[in-house]
VOBA-1610 file (N, C-alpha, C; in pm, whole numbers, padded with zeros to 5 digits, always signed):
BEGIN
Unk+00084-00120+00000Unk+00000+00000+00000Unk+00088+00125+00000Unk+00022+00224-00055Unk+00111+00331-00063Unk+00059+00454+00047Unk+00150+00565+00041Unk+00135+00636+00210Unk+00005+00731+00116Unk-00124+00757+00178Unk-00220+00859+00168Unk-00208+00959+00229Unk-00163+01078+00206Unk-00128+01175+00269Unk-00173+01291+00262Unk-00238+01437+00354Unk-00252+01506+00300Unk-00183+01626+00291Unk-00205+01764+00190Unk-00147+01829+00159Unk-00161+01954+00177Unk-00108+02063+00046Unk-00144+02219+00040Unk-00261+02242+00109Unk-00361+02183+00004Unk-00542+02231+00007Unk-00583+02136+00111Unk-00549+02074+00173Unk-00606+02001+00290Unk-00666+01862+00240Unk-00676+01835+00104Unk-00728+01717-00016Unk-00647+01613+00054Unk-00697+01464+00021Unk-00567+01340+00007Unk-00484+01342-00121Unk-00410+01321-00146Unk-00340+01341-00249Unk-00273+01419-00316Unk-00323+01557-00302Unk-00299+01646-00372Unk-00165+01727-00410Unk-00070+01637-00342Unk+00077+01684-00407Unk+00159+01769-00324Unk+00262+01860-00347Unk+00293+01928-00292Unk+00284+02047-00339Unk+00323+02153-00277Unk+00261+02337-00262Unk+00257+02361-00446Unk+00211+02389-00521Unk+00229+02438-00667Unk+00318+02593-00687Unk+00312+02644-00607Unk+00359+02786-00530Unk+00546+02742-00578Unk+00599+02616-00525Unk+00702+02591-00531Unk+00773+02555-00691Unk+00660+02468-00724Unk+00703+02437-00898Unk+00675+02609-00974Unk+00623+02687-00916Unk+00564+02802-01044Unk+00701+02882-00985Unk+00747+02877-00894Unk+00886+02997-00856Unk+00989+02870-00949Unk+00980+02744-00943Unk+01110+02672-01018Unk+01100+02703-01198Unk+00939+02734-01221Unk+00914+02762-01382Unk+00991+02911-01374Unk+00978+02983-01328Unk+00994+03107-01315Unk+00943+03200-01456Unk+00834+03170-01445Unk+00728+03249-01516Unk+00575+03275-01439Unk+00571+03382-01478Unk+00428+03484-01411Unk+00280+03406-01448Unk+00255+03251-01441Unk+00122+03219-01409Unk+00080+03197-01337Unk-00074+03209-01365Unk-00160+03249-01253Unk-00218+03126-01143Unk-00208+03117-00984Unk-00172+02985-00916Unk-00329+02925-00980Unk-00435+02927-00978Unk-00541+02870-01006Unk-00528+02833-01135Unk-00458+02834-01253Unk-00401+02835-01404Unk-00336+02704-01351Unk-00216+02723-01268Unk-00103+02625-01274Unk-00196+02488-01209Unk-00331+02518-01073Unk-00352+02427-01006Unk-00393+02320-01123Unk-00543+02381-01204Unk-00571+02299-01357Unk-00472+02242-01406Unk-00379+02265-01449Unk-00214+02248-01501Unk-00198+02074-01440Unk-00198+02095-01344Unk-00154+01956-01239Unk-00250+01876-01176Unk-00385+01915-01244Unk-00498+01816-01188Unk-00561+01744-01268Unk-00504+01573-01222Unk-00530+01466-01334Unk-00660+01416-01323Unk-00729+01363-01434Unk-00888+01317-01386Unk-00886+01288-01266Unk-00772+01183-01232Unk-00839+01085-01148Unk-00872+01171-01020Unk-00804+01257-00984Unk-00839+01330-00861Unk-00974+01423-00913Unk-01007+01432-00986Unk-01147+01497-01027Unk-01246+01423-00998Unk-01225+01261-01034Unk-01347+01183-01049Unk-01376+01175-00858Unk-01253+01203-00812Unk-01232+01183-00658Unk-01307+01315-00595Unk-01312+01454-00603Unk-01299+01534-00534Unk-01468+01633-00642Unk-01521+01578-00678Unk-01593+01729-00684Unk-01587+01707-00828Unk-01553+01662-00928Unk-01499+01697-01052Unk-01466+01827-01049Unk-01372+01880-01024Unk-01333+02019-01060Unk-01238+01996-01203Unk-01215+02123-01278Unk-01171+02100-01412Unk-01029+02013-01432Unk-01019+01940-01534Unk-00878+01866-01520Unk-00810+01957-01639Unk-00695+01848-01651Unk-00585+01933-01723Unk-00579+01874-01860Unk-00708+01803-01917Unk-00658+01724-02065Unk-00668+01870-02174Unk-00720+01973-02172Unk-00724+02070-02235Unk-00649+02135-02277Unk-00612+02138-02134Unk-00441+02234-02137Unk-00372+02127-02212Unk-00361+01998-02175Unk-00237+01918-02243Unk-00260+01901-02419Unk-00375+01894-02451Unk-00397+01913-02589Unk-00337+02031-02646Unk-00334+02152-02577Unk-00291+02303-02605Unk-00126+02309-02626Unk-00087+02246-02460Unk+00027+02228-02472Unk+00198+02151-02584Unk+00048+02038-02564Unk+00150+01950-02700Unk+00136+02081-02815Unk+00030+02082-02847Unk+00091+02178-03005Unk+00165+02297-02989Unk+00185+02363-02888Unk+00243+02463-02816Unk+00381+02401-02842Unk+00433+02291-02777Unk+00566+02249-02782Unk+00642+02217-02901Unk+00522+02083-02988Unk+00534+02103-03126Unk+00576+02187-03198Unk+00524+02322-03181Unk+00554+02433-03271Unk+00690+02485-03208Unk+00675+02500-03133Unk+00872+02557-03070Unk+00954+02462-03108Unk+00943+02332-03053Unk+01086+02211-03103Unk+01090+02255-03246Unk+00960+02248-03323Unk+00974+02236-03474Unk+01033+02337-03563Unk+00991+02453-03504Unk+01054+02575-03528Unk+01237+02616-03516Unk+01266+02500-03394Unk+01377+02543-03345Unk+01450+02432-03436Unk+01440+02301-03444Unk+01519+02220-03531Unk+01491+02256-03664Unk+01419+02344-03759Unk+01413+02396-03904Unk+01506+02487-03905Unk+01495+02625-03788Unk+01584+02689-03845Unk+01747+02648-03765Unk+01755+02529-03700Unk+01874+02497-03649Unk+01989+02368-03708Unk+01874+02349-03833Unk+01929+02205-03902Unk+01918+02241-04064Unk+01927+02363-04098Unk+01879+02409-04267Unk+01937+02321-04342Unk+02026+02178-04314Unk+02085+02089-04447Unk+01968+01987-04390Unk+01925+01959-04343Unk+01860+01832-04268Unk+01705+01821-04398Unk+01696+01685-04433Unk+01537+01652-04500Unk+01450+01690-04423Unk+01342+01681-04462Unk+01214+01667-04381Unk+01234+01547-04301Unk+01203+01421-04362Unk+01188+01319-04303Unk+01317+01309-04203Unk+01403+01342-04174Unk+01512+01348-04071Unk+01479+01508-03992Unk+01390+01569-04009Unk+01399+01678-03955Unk+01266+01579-03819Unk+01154+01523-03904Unk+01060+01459-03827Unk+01111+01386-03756Unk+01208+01243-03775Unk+01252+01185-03685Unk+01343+01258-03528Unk+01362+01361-03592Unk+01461+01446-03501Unk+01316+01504-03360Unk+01210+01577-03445Unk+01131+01620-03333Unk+01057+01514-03275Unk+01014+01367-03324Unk+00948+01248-03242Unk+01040+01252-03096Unk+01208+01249-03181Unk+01242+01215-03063Unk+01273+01277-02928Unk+01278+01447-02950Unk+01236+01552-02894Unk+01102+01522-02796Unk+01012+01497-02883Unk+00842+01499-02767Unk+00786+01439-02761Unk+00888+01229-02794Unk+00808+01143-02730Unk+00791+01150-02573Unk+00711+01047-02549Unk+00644+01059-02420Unk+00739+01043-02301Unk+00913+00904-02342Unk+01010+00904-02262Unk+01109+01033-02212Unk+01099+01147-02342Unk+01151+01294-02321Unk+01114+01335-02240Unk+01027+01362-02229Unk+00915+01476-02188Unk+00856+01402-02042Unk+00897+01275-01977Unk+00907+01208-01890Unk+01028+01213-01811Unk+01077+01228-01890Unk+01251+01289-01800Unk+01260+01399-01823Unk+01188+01499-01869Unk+01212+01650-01825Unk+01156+01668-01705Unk+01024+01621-01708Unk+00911+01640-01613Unk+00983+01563-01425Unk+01049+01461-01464Unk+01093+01410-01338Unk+01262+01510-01280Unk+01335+01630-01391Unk+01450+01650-01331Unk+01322+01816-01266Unk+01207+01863-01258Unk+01144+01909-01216Unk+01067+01864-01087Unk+01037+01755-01102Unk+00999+01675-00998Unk+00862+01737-00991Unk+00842+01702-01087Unk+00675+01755-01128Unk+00585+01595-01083Unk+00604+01529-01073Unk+00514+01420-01007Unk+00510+01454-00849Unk+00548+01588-00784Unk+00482+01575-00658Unk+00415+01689-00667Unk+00370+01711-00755Unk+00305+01808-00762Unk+00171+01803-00786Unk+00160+01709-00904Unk+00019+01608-00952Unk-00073+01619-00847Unk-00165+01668-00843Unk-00338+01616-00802Unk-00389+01452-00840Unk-00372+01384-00788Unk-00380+01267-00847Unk-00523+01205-00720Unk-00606+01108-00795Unk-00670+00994-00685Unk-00618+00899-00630Unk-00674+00875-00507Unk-00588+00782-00446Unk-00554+00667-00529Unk-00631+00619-00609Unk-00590+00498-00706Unk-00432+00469-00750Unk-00439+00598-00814Unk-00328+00661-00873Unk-00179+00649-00794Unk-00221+00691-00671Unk-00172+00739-00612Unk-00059+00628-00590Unk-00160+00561-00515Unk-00111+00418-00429Unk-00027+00315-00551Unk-00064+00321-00720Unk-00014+00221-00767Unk+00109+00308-00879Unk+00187+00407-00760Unk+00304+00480-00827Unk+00272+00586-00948Unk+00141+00618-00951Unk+00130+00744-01068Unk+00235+00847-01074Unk+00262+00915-00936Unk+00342+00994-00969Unk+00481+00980-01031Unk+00516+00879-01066Unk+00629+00858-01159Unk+00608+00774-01273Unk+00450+00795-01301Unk+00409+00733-01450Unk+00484+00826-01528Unk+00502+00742-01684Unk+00567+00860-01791Unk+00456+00882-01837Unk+00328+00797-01864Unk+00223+00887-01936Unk+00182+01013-01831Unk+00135+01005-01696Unk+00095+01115-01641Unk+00224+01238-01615Unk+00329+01215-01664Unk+00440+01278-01588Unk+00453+01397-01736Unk+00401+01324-01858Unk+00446+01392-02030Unk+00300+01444-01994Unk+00219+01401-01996Unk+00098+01510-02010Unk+00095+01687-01965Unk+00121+01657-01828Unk+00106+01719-01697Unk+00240+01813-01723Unk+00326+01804-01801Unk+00433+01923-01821Unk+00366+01959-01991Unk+00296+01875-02031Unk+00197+01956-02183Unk+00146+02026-02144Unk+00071+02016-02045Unk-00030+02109-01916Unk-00005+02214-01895Unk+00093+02231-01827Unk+00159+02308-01777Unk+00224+02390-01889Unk+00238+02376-01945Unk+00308+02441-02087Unk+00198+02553-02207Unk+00083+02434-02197Unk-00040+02504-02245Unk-00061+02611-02136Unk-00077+02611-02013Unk-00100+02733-01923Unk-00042+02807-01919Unk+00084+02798-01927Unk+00169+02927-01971Unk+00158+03001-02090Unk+00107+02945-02178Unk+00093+03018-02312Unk-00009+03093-02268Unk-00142+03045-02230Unk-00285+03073-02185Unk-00255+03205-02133Unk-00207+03226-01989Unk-00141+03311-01897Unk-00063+03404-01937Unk+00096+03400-02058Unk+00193+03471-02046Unk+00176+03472-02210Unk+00141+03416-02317Unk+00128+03400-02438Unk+00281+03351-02510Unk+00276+03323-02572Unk+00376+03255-02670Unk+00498+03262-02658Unk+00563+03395-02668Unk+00729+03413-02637Unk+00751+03336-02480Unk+00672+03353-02377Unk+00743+03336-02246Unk+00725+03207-02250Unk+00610+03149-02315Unk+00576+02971-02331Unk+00723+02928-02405Unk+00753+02999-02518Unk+00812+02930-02601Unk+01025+02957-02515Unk+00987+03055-02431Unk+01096+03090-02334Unk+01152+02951-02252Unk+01019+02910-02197Unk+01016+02799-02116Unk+01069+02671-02191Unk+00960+02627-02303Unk+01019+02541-02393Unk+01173+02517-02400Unk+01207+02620-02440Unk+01384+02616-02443Unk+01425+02614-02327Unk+01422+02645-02227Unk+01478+02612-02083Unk+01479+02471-02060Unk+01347+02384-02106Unk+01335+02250-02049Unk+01400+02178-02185Unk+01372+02206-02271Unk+01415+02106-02380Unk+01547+02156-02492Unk+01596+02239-02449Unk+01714+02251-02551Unk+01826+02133-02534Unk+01845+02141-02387Unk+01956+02024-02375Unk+01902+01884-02426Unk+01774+01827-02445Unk+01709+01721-02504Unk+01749+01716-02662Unk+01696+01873-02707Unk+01748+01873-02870Unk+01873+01812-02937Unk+01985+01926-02805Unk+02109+01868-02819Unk+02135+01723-02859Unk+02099+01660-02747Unk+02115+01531-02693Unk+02089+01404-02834Unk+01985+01503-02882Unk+01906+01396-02981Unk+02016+01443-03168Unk+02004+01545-03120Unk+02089+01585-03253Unk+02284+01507-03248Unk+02264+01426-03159Unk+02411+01399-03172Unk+02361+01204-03227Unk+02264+01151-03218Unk+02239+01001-03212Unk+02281+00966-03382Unk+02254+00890-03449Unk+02241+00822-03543Unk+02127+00846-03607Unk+02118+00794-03752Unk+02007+00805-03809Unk+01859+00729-03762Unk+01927+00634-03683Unk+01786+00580-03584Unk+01778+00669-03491Unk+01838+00756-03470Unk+01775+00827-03289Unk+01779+00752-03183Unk+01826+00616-03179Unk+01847+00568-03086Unk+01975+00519-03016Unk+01987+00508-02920Unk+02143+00501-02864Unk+02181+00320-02892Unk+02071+00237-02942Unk+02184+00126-03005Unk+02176+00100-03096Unk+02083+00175-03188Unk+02144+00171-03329Unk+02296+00240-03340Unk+02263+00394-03253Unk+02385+00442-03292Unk+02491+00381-03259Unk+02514+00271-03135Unk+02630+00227-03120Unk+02620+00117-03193Unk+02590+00044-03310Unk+02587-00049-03372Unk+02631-00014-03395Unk+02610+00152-03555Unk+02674+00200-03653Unk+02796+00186-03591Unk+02812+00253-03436Unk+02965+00281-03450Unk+03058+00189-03424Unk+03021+00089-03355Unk+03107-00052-03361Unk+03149-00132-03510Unk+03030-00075-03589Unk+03063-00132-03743Unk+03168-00082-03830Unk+03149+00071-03784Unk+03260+00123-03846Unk+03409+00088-03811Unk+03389+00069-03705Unk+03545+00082-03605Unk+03557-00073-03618Unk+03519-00142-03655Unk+03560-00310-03661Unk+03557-00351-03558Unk+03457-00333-03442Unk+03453-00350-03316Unk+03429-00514-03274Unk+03305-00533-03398Unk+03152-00647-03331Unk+03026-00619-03322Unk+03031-00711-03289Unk+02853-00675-03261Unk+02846-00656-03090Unk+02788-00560-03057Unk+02715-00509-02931Unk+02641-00662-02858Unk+02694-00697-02749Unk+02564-00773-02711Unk+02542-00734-02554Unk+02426-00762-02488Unk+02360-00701-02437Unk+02332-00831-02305Unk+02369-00776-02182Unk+02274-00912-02079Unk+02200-00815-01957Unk+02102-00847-01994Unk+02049-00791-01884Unk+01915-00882-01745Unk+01944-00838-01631Unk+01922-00937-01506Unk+01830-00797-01445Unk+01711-00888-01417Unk+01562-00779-01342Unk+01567-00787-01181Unk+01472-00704-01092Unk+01477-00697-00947Unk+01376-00653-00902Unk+01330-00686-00820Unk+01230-00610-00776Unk+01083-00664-00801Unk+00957-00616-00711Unk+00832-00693-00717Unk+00768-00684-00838Unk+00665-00745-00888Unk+00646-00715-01068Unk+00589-00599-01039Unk+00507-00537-00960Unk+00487-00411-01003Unk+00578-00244-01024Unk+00684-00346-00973Unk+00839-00215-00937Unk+00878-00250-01000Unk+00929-00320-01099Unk+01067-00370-01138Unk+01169-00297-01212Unk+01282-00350-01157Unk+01418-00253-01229Unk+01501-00362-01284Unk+01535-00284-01397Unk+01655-00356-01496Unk+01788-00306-01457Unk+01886-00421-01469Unk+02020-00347-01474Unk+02086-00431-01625Unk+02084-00327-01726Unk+02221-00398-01851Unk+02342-00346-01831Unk+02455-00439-01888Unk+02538-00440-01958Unk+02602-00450-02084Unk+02663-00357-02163Unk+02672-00410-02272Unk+02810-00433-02304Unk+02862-00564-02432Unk+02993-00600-02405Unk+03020-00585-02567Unk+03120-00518-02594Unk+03191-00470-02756Unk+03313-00552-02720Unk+03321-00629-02809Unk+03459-00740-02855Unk+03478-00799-02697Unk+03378-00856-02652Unk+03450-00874-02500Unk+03483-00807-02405Unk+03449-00660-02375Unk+03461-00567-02275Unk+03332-00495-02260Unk+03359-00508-02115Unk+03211-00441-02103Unk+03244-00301-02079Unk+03198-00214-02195Unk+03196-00064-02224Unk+03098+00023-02151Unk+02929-00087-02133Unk+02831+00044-02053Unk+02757-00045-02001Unk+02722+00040-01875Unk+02574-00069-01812Unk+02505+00068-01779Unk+02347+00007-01746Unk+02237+00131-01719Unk+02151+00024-01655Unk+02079+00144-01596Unk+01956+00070-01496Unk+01842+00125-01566Unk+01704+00095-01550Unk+01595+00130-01606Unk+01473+00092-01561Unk+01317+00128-01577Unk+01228+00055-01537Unk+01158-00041-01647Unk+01244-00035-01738Unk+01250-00176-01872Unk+01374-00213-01897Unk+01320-00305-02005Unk+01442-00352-02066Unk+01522-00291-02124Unk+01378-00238-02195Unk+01439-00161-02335Unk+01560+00021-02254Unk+01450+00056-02155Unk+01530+00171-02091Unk+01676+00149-02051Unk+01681+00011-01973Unk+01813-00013-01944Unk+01917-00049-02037Unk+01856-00131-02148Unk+01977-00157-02271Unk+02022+00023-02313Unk+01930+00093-02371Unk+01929+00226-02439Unk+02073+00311-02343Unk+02023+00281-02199Unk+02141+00340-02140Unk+02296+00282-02128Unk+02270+00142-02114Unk+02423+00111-02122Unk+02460+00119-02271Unk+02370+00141-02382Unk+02440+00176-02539Unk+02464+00299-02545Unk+02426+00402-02466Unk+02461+00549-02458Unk+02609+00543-02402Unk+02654+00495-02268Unk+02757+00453-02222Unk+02876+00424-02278Unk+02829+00296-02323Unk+02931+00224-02460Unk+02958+00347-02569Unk+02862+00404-02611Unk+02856+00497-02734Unk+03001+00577-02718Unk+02983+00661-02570Unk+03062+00783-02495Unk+03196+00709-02447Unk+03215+00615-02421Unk+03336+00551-02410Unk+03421+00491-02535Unk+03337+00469-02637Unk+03440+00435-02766Unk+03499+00517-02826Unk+03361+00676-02806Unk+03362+00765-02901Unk+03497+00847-02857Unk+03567+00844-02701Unk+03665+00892-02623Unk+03768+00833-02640Unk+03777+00682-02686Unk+03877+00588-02676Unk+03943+00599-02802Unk+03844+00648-02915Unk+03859+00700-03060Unk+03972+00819-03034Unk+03891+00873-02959Unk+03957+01036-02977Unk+04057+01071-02912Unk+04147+00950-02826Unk+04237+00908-02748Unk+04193+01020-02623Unk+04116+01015-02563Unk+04094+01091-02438Unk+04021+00990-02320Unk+04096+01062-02232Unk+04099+00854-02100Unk+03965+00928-02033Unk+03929+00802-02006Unk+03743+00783-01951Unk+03788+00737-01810Unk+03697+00771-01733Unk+03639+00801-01617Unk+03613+00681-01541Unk+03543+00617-01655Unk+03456+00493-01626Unk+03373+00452-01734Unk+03335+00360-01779Unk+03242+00331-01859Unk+03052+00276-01821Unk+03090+00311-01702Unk+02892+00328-01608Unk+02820+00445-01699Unk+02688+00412-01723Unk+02626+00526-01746Unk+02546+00572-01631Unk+02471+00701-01629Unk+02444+00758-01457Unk+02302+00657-01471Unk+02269+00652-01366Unk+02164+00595-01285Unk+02062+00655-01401Unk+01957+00616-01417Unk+01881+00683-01529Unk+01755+00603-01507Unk+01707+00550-01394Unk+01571+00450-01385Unk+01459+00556-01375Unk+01486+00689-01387Unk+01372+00771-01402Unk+01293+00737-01571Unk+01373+00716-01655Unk+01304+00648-01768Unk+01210+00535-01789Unk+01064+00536-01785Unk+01041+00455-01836Unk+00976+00357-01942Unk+01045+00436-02027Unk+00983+00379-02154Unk+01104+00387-02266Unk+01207+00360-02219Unk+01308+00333-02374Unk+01409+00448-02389Unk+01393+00585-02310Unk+01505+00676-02267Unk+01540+00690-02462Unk+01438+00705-02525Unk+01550+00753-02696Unk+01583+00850-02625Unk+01694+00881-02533Unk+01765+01026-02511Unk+01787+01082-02654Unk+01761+01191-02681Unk+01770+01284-02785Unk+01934+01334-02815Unk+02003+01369-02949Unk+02125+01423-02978Unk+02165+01443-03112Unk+02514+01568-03319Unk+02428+01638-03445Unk+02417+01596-03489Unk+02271+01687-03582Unk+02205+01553-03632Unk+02293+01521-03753Unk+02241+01397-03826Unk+02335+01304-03903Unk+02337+01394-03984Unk+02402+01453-04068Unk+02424+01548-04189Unk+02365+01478-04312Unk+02270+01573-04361Unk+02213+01504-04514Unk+02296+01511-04603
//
């Protein structure tokens, strides 16, 4: 069972102060704006139905849409279309925008029902990507476009980055395929060993190039934990290439992902 607790508004569930996330946005919306922002059905169907936040998150996604999209056209002018698209999926899939939302720590913020509550919502990636769409749409609502699109870049430029450096898959083991292929490495293989009750569970991989193990990652999948120890591997060959001595070949703790971490990074040149 999980702890029922109460909060700000005196509600069960209801998160912590919003007062605190709107001074960390540091933009001028309005607290009854931000509360909508962070109130998921389920605490609606719980409390009164008061308004939820799927509105805002409809607003928001195209809100974000239009900034990433805007920002990788005029930031990639050799890039196709179809590589310009793969570039923003991987920008504002739901695993992005799940790890923006958690280095905010926007899941204690959530209005959630006890349902929710108790079976780990606040570190769902679907409620965690909505609920910063939310929040994103309210700021536009509130401050209009430049300060929305202000924000945008605060939370997601380093994501852009990130994604503009991967491979033509966008993903961190294709890209370390490519790059083991090139370099006459091998083939990448991968072992990974689970923990934890089935409703928790954590992955830990390793991945091993010619017999050395180059990266491991933890995750709340498979797929999250392989993605990270191929990011790992990626950053340790790509150093070993460039004769510059590594640290370690661990990638950081990263089980805030859960759904496949395509961490985002230039892009492949057309």
């Amino acid at each position: 069972m999980g702890v029922v607790s109460r909060s700000w508004d005196g509600a069960v569930n209801a998160g912590k102060d919003p007062a605190e996330l709107r001074h960390a946005l540091g933009v001028p919306i309005m607290p009854e704006s931000l509360e909508r922002a962070l109130t998921h059905r389920s605490y609606a169907y719980e409390n009164a139905n008061p308004p939820t936040n799927e509105r805002l998150e409809f607003l928001g996604d195209s809100v974000l849409g239009l900034v990433v999209t805007d920002t990788l056209f005029r930031g990639y002018p050799n890039l196709p279309e179809g590589q310009l698209a793969k570039l923003r999926a991987a920008v504002v899939q739901m695993g992005a925008l799940a790890e923006v939302a958690r280095e905010l720590d926007l899941g204690s913020y959530v209005r959630l029902g006890r349902g929710e509550q108790v079976t780990g919502g606040r570190n769902k990636s679907s409620i965690l990507a909505d609920t910063l769409e939310a929040v994103i749409g309210a700021v536009y609502i509130d401050c209009g476009l430049a300060e929305a699109s202000a924000l945008v870049h605060r939370l997601f430029d380093p994501v852009m980055a990130r994604s503009a450096r991967l491979g033509a898959g966008l993903d961190w083991k294709t890209s370390l395929q490519e790059l083991t292929a090139a370099h006459l490495l091998g083939v990448p293989e991968y072992q990974v060993e689970e923990s934890g009750p089935d409703h928790q569970k954590s992955f830990h991989a390793v991945v091993r190039v010619g017999g050395r193990v180059l990266g491991s990652g933890q995750g709340r999948s498979k797929k999250a934990a392989e993605q990270q120890a191929a990011e790992a591997a990626w950053n340790a060959i790509t150093a070993e290439v460039a004769g510059q001595p590594t640290s370690g070949y661990d990638s950081k703790d990263d089980s805030k992902d859960d759904d496949g971490g395509q961490a985002p990074g230039p892009a492949p040149e057309a």
